[in-house]
N, C-alpha and C positions, 0 to 999 in steps of 0.2 A: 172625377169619380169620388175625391173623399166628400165632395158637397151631396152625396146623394146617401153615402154609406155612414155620415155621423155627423150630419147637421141638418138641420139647426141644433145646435146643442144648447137647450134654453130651459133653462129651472124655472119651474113654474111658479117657485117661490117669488121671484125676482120680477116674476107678470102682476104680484097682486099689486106694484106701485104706480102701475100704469094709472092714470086719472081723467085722458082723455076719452070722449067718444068713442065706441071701438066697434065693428062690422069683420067679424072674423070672417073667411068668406075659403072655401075648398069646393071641390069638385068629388065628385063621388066615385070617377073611374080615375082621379090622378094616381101618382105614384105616393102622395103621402096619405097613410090612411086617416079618412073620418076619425079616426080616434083619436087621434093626436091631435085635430083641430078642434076636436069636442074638449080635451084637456087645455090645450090653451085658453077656451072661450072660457071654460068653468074655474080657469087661475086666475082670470082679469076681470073683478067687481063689475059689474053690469054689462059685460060685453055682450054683443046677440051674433048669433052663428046661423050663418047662412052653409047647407052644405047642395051645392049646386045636381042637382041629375042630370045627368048626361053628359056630364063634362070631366076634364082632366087637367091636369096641370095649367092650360090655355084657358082657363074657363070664361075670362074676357072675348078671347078672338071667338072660341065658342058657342057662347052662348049671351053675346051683347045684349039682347033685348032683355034679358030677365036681370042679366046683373046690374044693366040701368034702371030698371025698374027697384030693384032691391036697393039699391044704393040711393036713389031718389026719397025711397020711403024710410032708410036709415036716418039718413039727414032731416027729410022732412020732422021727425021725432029725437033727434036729437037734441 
């Protein structure tokens, strides 16, 4: 239960040292709001933000065929 009521506990200061390729990637009906992933993406220098429709926390088992596809085209431009 505490993983869901105060974590991730992540300063988003501490995201601008990330330097890798980055694919943020959420679901639109999960339990973590779009906003938080929109703050993540816009803490980490180039990141791109996928925020998935129709999906939730599973957004892999979900929704395979787009998140391969999006992940395919991450990479491909990477």
């Amino acid at each position: 239960m505490r993983l869901w009521t105060s974590e991730p506990n992540l300063d988003p200061a501490h995201l601008a040292a990330v330097s890798a390729p980055k694919l943020i990637m959420s679901g639109d009906r999960g339990s973590i709001p779009p906003a938080h992933s929109l703050l993540i993406a816009a803490s980490i220098p180039g990141a791109q933000l996928a925020i998935v429709p129709g999906a939730g926390h599973g957004l892999i088992a979900e929704r395979p065929e787009l998140i391969s596809t999006l992940i395919r085209d991450f990479l491909a431009h990477a």
